[in-house]
N, C-alpha and C positions, 0 to 999 in steps of 0.2 A: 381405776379407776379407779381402772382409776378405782383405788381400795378404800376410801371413806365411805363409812353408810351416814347421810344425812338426815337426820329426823325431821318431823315437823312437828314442833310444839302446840299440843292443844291445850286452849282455854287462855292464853296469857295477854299480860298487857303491864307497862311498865309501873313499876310502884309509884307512888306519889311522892313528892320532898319532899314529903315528913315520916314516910315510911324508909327511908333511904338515906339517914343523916351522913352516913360514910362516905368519903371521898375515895369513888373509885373508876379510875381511868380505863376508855376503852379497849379491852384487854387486845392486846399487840402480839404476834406470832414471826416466829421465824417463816423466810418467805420459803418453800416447796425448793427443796433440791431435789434431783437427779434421783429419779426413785430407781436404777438397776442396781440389783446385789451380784457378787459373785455366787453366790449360792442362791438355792430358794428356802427363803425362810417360812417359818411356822406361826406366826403372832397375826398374819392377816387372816387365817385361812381356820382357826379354831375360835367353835360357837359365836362369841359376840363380835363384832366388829366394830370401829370406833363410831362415835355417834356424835355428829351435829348438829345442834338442836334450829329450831325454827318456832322464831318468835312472831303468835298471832297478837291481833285484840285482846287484853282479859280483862276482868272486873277488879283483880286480885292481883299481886306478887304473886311470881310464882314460887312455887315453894322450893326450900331448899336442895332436894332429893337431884332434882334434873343439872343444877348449876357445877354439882359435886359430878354427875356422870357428864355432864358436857367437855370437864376439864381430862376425867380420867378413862373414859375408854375412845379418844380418839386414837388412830393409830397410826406412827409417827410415818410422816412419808416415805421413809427408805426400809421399810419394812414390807412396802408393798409387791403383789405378784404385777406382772406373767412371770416366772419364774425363771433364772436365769440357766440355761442348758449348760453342765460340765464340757459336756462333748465340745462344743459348738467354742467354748475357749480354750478347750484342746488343740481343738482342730484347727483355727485360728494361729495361734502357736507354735505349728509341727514344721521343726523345722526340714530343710531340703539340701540336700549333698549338691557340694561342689562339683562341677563337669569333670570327668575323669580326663586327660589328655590323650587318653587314646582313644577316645570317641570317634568311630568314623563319620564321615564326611563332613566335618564341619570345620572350616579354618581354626585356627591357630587366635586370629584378633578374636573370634566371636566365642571364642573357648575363655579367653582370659576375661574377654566383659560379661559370659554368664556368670565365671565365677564371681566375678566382685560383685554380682549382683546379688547372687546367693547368699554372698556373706554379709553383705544388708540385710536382708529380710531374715540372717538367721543373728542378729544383731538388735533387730528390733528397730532400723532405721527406717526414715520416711520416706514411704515408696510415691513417686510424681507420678505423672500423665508420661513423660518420657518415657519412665523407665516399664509404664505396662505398651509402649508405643514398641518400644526397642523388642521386650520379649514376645509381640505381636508378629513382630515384622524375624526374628527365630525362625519361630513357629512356621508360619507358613513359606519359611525357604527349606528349611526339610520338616518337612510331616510326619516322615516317616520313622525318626529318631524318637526315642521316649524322653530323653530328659528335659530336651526343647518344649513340651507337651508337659513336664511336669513343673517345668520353671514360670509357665506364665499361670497354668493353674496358682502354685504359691504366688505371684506376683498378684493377682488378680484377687484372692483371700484376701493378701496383707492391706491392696488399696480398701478394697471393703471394708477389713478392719477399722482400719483409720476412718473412712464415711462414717462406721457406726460412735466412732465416741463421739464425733462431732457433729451425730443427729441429721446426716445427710443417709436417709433411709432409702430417698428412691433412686440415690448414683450408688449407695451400697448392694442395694439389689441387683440392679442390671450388671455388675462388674460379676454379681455371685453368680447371675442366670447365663452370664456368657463363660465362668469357668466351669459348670456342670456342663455346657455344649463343649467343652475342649474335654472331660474328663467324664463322658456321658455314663462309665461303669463305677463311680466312684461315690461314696454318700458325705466326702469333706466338705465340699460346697454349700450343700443342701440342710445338712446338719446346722451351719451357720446363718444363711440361709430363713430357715425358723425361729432362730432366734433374732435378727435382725426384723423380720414380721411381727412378731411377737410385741417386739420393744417400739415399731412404729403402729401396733394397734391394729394392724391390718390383719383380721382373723384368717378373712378367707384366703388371703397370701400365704399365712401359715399351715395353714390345714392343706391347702396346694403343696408345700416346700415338705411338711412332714412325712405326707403321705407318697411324694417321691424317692425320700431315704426311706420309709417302710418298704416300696418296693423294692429296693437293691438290699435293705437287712431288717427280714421283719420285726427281729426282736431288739431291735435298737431302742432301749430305753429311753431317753430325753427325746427321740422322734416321739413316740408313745406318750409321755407325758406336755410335749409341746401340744400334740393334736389333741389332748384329752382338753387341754385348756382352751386351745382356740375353739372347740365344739364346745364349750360351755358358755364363751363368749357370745355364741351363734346359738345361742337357744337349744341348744344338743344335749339337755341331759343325760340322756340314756344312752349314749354314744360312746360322750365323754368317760360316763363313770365304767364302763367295759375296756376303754383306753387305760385307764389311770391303776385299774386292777391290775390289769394285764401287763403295766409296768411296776407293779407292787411285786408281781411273780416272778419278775427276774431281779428285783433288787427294792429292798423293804428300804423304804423314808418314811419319817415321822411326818415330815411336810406334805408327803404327796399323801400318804392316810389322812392329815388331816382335809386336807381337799377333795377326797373321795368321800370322806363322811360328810361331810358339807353340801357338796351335792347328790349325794341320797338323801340326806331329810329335806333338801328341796325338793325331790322327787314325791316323799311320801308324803309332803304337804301339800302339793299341788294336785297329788293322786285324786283322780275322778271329776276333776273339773274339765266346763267346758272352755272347749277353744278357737279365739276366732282371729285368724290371722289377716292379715291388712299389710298393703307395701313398705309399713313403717311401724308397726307392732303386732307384737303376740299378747295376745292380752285373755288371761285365764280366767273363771269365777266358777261359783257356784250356780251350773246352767240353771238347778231346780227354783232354788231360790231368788236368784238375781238376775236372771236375763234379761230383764227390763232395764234396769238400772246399768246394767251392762254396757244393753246397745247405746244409752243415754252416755257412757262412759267413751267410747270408743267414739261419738261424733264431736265430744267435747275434746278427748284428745289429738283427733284430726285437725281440729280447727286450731289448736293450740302450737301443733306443730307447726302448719303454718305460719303464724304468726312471728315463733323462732326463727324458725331459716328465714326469716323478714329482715326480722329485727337485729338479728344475730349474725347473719348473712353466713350459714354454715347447716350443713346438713350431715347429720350422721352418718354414717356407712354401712350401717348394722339396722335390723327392725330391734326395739327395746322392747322387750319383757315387760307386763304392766299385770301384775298379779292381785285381781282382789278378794278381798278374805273378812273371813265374820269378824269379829272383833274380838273373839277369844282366841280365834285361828292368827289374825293376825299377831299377835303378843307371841302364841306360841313358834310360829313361821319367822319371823324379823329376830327374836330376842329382844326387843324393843323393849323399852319401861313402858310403866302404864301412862305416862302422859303423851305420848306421842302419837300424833294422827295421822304417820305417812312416812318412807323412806326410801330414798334413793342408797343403791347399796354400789359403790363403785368395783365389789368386788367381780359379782358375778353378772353388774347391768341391768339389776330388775328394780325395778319401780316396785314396791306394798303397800298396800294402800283396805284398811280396814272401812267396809263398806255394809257394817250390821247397821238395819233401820232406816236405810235411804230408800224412797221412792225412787218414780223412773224419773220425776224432776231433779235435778242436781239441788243441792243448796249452793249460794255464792261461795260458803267456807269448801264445801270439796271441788267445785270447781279452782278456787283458788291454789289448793291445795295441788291440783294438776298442772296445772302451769309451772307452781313452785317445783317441784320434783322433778316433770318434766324438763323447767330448764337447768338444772344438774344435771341431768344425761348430757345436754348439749356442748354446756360446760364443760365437763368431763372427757366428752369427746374431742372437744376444739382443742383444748390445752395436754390431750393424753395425759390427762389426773393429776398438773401440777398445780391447778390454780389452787390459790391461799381459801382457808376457809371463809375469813369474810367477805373475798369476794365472790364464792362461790355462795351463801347466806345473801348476800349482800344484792346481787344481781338476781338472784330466787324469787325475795322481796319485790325488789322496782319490776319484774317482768310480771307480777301478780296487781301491778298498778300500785302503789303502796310508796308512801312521800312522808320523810321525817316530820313535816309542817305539818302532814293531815291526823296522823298517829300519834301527837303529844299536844296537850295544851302549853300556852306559852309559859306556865310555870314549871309542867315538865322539860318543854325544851330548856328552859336553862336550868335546873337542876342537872338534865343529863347533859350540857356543855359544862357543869361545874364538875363533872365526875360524881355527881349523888346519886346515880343510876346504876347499881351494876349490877351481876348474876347475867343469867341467860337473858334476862329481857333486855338490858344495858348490851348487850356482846350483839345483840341483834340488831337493836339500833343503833350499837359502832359501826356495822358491817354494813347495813343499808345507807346510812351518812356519810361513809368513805365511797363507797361506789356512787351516791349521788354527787358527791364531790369529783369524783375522776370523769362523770360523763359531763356534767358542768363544765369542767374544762377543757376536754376532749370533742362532747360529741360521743354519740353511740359509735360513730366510725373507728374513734379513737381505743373504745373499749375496745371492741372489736378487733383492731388492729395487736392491743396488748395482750387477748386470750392467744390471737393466732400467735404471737409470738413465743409465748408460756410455752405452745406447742412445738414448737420448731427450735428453742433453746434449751427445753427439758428444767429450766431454772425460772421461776418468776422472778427474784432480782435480777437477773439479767433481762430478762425481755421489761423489766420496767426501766432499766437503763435504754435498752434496742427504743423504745418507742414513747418514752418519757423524760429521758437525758438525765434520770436518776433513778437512786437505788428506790427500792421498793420502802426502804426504813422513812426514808428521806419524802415520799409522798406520802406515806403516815403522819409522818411531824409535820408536815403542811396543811394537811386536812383538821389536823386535831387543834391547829395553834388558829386556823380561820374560822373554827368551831367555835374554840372561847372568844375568841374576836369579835363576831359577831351576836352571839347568843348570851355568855355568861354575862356571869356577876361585874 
């Protein structure tokens, strides 16, 4: 998460044109590539995590402090975990010996077509539907041969392979679950497997796939670090962090240490709070103090989800973490600066949410506040953490009810279509302006249609080509040039 943590900005509201004589345009981002690494990197997973901000009402500019951290600790999207399994591209890769010709029983034509098949796949060429049809149809005319049995296993990997770059998660699956039933004593498939789980977001698939190769080699490290993270996904602290040791002991990473200490001080922050689980969240506080405000928390979040999977037409897979904490607790738990009232953290799926001094009635700003964050997890989920930040801001905003018209006066609105708006409160209302422009001409269907697609191409410019017939630059420059068109000077 999807590895952005998103803030919500408390207290703001956009400067006035006379506070804001500079011309400055709403700040534009490269659109979310392909967040897998060959390795697993270290940049998501120690202390801070990137942070974007979330623009309220305020009386004031906001001050400089937030605009300067909004730019420098977001954290670039190919930086982000699940983390990529060595094995699992090993294994993928291993190549397979040619048929020996004196192999009994097997003709002569079918000797020479495994070999050339063999040497495809050990070639790195693209395996069809035929050619896993052909080493099917092997297989079950002798069974009792091993290389027949080890050629469609490799056949069967390499189609998978190929599914997983092109984001075809669930024909990469069933090709892997049907080579672990040809190679039931083997952990190649399974190993891969986890990581194809992994990469389609699917926890519990992975903690299934992990804990298979745990059984055939317990101390198979990337099994061990794949389950460690999909149980952290899955609200598994304590699970995880015994996973993630226990692969520290056979082979020290900087990345997997820092992921282990990561969730230990989520542990010890969370240590002693009560918990009250629900079909669609884990939602922790301080029982003494806040139970009240709690339960008032947990029917407002019910209702809210609702209205998501409505509006959004998508439902998570996972229950979300919804963590609340004093307001000192909070600062120290998020690493949050001081002006922020709330973050969605795409690393490890938890909603923070600083709740010193609330009644059991909500106020409208923290109800707001839940819906904003809540819908980031959904986001997050629908697009598997490619969506851009403004849209992900952007769509936070309008699901809290929130309209460019209603939140500036008309000398604001054209100061901020002249570019006299910027910092975090301008960034916020680029982001809610663009997304009221795309559902403008779409329809919520049409949003809808473009998060599903983020998800299923792993690329937001490409899924705004899939379902927009342009690049994602190219609906920017349109949004922005209808902006001064109609608003500016």
């Amino acid at each position: 998460m999807c590895g952005i943590v998103f803030a919500k900005l408390r207290e703001p509201r956009p400067p006035s044109p006379a506070a804001a004589p500079r011309r400055a345009e709403p700040v534009a981002e490269a659109p979310a590539r392909s967040r897998w690494r060959p390795v697993l990197t270290v940049a998501v997973l120690v202390g801070g995590a990137g942070i974007a901000l979330r623009a309220r009402k305020p009386a004031a500019p906001p001050p400089p402090e937030p605009a300067e951290s909004a730019t420098a600790m977001v954290v670039p999207r190919d930086e982000e975990p699940p983390p990529a399994l060595a094995a699992a591209e090993t294994e993928a890769a291993a190549p397979i010996e040619e048929l020996k010709p004196e192999t009994a029983g097997i003709p002569e034509a079918d000797r020479n077509a495994a070999s050339l098949l063999a040497q495809k796949l050990n070639a790195r060429g693209p395996v069809y539907a035929a050619d896993v049809e052909w080493a099917e149809s092997l297989f079950a005319r002798f069974p009792g041969e091993d290389y027949p049995r080890d050629l469609l296993e490799a056949v069967l990997v390499a189609k998978a392979a190929q599914e997983r770059q092109t984001r075809l998660f669930a024909q990469a699956a069933a090709h892997l679950q049907r080579a672990t039933a040809v190679q039931p004593t083997r952990a190649r498939a399974r190993i891969v497997l986890v990581q194809v789980m992994l990469e389609a977001e699917d926890w519990a698939g992975a903690e299934a796939a992990a804990r298979a190769v745990l059984a055939l080699e317990p101390r198979h490290r990337d099994a061990l670090l794949g389950l460690g993270y999909a149980l952290m996904r899955q609200d598994r602290n304590p699970e995880a962090a015994d996973l993630l040791q226990a692969a520290l002991e056979i082979q020290e990473d900087a990345a997997t240490r820092a992921l282990l200490a990561r969730i230990r001080k989520a542990m010890a922050d969370e240590q002693g709070m009560t918990e009250r689980q629900l079909s669609h969240f884990h939602v922790r506080y301080d029982g003494d103090s806040h139970d009240a405000v709690g339960r008032e928390i947990l029917r407002a979040l019910e209702r809210h989800y609702a209205t998501l999977v409505g509006t959004l037409d998508h439902q998570p897979t996972a229950a979300i973490p919804v963590i609340l904490f004093t307001r000192e607790g909070y600062y120290n738990a998020s690493g949050a600066p001081a002006w922020s009232g709330g973050i969605y953290d795409g690393i490890d799926g938890r909603i923070r949410i600083p709740i010193g001094g609330l009644s059991s009635s909500l106020t409208p700003d923290m109800d707001g506040t839940l819906i904003h964050e809540l819908t980031h997890a959904f986001v997050a989920d629908r697009t598997r953490g490619v969506a851009p930040r403004d849209i992900q801001e952007g769509l936070a905003q309008y699901m809290e009810g929130k309209r460019l018209g209603a939140e500036l006066t008309d000398g604001q609105l054209k100061a901020f279509a002249d570019g006299r708006i910027g910092g975090v409160g301008g960034y916020y209302l680029a982001s809610l302006s663009f997304v009221e422009h795309l559902i403008a001409q779409r329809g919520m269907g049409g949003m809808n249609d473009l998060l599903k697609a983020m998800g299923e191409t792993g690329d937001a410019d490409e899924a705004f080509k899939k379902v927009q017939g342009r690049s994602y630059a190219a609906a920017r420059a349109d949004w922005l040039g209808r902006l001064r068109q109609q608003h500016g000077s």
